[in-house]
MIPALO-838347 format. One line per 5 residues: number of its first residue (from 1); their letters; for each residue z negated, x, y negated of C-alpha. Coordinates in nm, 3 decimals. Each point is the difference from the previous one (the first is absolute). Example, Ala and Ser with C-alpha at 12.3 -4.5 7.8 and 13.67 -1.06 7.14 Angstrom:
BEGIN
1) AS) -0.780,1.230,0.450; 0.066,0.137,-0.344 .
# end
This chain:
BEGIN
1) XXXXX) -10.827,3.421,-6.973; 0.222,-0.045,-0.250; 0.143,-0.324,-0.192; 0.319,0.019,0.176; -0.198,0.045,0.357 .
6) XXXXX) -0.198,-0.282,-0.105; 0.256,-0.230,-0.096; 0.175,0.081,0.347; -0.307,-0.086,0.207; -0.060,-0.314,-0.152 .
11) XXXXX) 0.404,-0.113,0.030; -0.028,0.109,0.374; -0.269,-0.223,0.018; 0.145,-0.301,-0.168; 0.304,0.029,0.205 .
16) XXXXX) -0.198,-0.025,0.341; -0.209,-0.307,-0.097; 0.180,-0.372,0.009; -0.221,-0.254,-0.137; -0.187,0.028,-0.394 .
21) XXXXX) -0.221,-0.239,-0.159; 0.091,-0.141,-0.314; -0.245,-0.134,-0.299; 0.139,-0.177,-0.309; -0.117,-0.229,-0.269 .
26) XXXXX) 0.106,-0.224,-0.301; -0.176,-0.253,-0.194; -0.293,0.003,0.205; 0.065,-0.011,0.293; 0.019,0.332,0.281 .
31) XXXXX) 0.140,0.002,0.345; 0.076,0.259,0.248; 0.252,-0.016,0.305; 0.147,0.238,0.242; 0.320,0.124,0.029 .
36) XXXXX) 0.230,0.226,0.266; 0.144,0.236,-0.260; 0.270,0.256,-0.013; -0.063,0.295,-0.236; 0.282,0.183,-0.152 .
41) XXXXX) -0.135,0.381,-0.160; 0.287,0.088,-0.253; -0.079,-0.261,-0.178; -0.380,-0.032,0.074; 0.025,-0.385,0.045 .
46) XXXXX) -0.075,-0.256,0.304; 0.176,-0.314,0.143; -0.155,-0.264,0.091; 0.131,-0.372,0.072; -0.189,-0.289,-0.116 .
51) XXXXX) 0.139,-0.329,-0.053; -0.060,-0.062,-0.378; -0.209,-0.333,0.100; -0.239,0.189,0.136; -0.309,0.056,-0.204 .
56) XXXXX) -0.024,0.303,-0.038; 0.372,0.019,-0.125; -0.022,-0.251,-0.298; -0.305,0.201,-0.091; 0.226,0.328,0.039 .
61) XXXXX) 0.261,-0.233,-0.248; -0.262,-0.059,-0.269; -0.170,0.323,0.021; 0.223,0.292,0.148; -0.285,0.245,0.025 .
66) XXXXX) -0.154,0.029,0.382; -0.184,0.232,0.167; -0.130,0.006,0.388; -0.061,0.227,0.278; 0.140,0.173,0.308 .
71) XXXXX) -0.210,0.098,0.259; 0.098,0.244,0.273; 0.061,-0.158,0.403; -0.200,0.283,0.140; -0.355,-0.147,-0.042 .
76) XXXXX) -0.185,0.318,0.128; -0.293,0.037,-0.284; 0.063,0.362,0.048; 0.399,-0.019,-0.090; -0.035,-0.322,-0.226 .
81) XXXXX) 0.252,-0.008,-0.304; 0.107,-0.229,-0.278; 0.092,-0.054,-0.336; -0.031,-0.262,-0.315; 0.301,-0.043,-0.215 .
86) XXXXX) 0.100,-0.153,-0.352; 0.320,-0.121,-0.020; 0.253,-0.233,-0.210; 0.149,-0.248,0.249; 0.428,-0.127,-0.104 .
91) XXXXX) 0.159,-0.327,0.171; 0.337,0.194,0.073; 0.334,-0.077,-0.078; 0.283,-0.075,0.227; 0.107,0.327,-0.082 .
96) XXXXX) -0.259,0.219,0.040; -0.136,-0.247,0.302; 0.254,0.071,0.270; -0.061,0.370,-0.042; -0.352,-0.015,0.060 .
101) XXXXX) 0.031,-0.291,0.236; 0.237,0.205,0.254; -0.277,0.305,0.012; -0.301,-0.306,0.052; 0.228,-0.149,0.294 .
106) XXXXX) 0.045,0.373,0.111; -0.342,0.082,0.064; -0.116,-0.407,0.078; 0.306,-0.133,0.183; -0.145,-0.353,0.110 .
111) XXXXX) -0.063,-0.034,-0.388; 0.392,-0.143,0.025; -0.102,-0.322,0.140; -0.236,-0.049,-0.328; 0.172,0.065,-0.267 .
116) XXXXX) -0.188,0.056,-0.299; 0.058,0.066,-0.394; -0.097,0.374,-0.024; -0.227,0.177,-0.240; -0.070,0.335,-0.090 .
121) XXXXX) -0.341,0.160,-0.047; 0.054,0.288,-0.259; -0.298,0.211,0.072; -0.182,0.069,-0.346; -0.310,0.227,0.123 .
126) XXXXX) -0.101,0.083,0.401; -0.332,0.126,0.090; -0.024,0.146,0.380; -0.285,0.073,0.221; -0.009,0.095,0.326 .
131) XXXXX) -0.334,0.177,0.225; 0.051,0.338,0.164; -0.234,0.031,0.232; -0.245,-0.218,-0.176; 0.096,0.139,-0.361 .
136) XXXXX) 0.171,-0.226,-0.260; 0.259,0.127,-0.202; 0.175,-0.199,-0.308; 0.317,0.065,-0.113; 0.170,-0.136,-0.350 .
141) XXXXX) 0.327,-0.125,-0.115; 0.132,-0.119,-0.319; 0.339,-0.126,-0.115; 0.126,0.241,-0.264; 0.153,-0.297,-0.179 .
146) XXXXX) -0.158,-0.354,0.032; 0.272,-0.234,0.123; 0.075,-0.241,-0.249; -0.141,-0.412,0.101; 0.203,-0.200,0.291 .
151) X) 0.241,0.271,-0.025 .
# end
């Protein structure tokens, strides 16, 4: 399998799954949260929305660097799959927030009622794994150019 395969199989896979966990830290202190997210592959990034009172958000706004997990619905042992991620997490701006916001209300449209700020998730590095029939494969992926902080 190829890069390009690979690359495909883990998008596919992001694009079927709703909810990540999130980690991030800053002076200190680390907290995790989940979040329904929508992912968008040309551009290799996740929404999210997250009130920026939450924890885990004024962390995010100290210390943009994240990183969490998706784990896969199907929770067969024999068909499990999931990946860790890195990413750089961005409060966005009106501008770029009612793009991103009208594909988040696409795929979540109760998320209307509670209206959130937006951020995105710009995926740094992905590791995948998934079992075949009891035999774990991991798959790699690596920005080509490290996004630049809160960006």
């Amino acid at each position: 399998m190829n890069n390009e395969e690979q690359l495909h199989e883990i998008c596919h896979f992001m694009s079927q799954e709703r909810l990540l966990t999130l980690s991030a830290a800053a002076e200190g202190q680390v907290w995790s949260a989940s979040c329904f997210y929508h992912f968008q592959q040309d551009e290799m990034t996740m929404y999210v929305m997250s009130d920026i009172t939450t924890r885990h958000a004024s962390l995010m706004l100290k210390a943009p660097e994240v990183s969490g997990t998706i784990t896969g619905s199907d929770i067969s042992l024999m068909q499990l799959k999931g990946l860790q991620y890195q990413a750089v997490a961005s409060l966005l701006s009106t501008e770029q927030e009612g793009i991103a916001r009208a594909r988040y209300y696409q795929r979540y449209p109760l998320s209307r009622v509670i209206a959130r700020p937006m951020w995105s998730l710009k995926l740094i590095e992905i590791k995948f794994m998934q079992n075949r029939l009891g035999m774990k494969r991991c798959m790699r992926w690596h920005c080509s150019t490290r996004p630049e902080r809160g960006l």
